[in-house]
N, C-alpha and C positions, 0 to 999 in steps of 0.2 A: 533096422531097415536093410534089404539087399536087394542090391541090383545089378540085374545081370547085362551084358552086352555079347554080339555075335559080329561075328564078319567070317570073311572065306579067310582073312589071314591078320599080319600085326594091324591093318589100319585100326583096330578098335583101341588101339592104345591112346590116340590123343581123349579120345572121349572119356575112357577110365581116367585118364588123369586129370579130366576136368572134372569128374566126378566126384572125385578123392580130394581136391581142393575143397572143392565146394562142403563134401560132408566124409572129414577124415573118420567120423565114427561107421559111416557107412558098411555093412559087407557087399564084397565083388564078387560076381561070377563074370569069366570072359571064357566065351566059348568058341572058339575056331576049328578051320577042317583043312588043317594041313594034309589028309590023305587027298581031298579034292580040289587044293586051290593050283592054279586063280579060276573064280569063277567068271571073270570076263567073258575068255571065249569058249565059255562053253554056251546050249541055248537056253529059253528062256525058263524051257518045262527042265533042264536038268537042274538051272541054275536055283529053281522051287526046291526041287526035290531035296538039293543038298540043304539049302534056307531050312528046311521043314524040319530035316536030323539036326541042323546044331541046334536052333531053336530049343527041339525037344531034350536035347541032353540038358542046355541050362535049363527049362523047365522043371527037368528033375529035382533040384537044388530048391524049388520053392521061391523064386526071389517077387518083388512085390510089383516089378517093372522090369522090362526087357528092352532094351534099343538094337534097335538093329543099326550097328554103326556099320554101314558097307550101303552105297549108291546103288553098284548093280542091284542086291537083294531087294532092295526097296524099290530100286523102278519095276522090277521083276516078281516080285515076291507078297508085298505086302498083304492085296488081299488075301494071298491063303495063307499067310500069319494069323491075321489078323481072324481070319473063320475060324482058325485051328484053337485057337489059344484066347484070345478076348470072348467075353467080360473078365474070365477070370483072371489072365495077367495081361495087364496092359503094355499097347507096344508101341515104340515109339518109332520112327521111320527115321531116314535120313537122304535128305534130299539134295541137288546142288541148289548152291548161297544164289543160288538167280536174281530171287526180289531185291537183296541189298544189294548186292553188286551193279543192277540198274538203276537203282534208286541215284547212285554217285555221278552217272552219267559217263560219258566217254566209252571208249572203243574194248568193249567184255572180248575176252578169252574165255573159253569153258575147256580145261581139260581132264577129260575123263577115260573109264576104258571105254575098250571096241562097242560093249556091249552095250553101255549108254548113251556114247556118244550115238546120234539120228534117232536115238528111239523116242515112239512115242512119245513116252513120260517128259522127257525133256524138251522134246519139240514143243510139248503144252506149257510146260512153264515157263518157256521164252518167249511164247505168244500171249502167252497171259501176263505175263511180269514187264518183259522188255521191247515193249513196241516203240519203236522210233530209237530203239538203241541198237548201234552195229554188236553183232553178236558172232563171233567164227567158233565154232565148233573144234576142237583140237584131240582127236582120237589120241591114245597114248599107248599102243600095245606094247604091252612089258614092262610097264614100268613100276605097274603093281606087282607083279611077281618077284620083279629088281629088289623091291623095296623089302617084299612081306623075308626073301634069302637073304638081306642085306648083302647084296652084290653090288660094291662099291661102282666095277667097272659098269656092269650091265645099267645099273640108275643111270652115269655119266649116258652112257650111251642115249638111252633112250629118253631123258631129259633133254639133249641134243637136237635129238628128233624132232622132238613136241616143237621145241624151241623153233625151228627151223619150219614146222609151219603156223607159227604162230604171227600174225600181221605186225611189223614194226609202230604201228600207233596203236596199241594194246596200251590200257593205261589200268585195267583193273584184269586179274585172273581167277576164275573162279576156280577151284580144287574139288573137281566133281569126283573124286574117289578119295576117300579117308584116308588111305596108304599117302596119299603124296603128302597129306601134313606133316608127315615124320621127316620130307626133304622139301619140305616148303622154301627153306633158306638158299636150297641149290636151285631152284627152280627159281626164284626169285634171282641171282646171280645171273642164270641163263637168259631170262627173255630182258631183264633192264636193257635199256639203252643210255650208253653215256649222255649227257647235257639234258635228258628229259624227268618228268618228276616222278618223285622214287613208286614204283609200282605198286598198287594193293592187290592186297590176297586175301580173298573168300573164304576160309574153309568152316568146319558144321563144328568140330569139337563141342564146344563153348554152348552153343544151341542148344547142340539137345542132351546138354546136362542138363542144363536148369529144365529144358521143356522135362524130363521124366521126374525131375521132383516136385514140379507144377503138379504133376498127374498124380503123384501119389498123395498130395497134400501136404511135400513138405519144405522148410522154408529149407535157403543156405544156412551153414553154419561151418565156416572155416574155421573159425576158431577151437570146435569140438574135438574133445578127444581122439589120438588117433588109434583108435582101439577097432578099426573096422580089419576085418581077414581078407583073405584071396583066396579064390579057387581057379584052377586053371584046367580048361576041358580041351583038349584037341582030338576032332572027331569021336569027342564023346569019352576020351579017356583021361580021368584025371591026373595030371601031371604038374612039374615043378616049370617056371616061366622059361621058357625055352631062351638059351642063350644070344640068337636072333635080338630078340627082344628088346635083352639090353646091350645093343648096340647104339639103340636109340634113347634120348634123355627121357621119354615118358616111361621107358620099358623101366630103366634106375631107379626112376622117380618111386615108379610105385613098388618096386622091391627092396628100396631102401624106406618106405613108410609104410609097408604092409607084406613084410616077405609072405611068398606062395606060402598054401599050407598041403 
């Protein structure tokens, strides 16, 4: 079995390493485009246009499922994934955690980039999912680009930010761009408030593992060999997992159980 994942940069790492748990025998493709990211602010036809190239480089590869772990791509992109490339590789999206996150009740935070934050896409599933839930919307420009360079200062910075318009009876946050699960824990530091209860966090990792091996028809199996490879494409070119990467524990993770090949 392989499967591939895309984003404009690292956020696709929490998702490979839920992946890698769930099916150590698995082969990865993780395809990003360090020549174009972040695709936050860019618009929506450009933000397609790059979706469509990384897409097609993992495509090259053959893998059996594709996710697209990146919010912007997906609010922006899906259908022309999905024309280009389905029936024959299936694709999985990745959306913000809205429905659980209102399900819990209490005062949602949503923070995502420039590019999702009011759009469409998300304005529907706040109406669809959380009516009668306070919901604040929390742009967060830079923070994915913070993350995808791991620039320790610039995250601080702009987790600040967020923080700073984020409403003090926030009691759940939802982590609408995949980059912030790799500083989930700083973000969580930032918006708690002392004496209130400890803050939940939303984010998709976990999801849409299991949803792409639903799709292909196949169960977990942690336990399996860990005999699955790595490929690593940055705008298309194959290469070794960029030292970024493993600054973060998912990026270790999966170079200590499946080094690049």
């Amino acid at each position: 079995m392989k499967i591939a994942l895309m984003d404009s940069g690292l956020g696709l790492l929490p998702a490979a390493a839920a992946v890698r748990r769930l099916r150590p025998d698995a082969d990865l493709v993780l395809s990003w485009d360090p020549d174009g990211m972040p695709w936050g602010p860019r618009t929506p036809e450009d933000i397609t246009e790059r979706a469509l190239a990384v897409a097609a480089a993992a495509a090259e590869h053959d893998p059996d499922v594709l996710i697209v772990a990146c919010n912007t791509a997906s609010v922006h992109s899906l259908p022309a994934l999905r024309a280009r490339f389905e029936p024959d590789l299936p694709i999985i999206g990745t959306v913000p955690a809205i429905k659980p996150a209102a399900a819990g009740g209490g005062h949602v935070a949503i923070w995502a980039t420039p590019a999702t934050t009011g759009s469409a896409y998300q304005r529907g599933l706040i109406e669809q999912f959380a009516v009668g839930v306070d919901v604040t919307e929390v742009p967060c420009p830079g923070l994915a680009d913070a993350v995808h360079h791991a620039d320790e200062a610039a995250v601080d910075v702009a987790v600040a930010a967020a923080a700073a318009l984020t409403p003090e009876d926030v009691t759940t946050v939802v982590l609408g761009c995949t980059n912030y699960e790799l500083v989930a824990e700083r973000i969580r530091a930032a918006v708690q408030k002392p004496g209130r209860p400890p803050l939940i966090l939303h984010g998709t990792a976990g999801a849409v593992a299991a949803q792409a091996l639903r799709r292909v028809g196949a169960a977990p199996a942690p336990d399996a060999a860990a005999e699955g490879t790595l490929t690593v494409l940055l705008s298309g070119r194959q290469e070794a997992l960029p030292g970024t990467a493993l600054t973060y524990e998912e990026g270790r993770f999966l170079q200590a159980v499946t080094p690049a090949r």
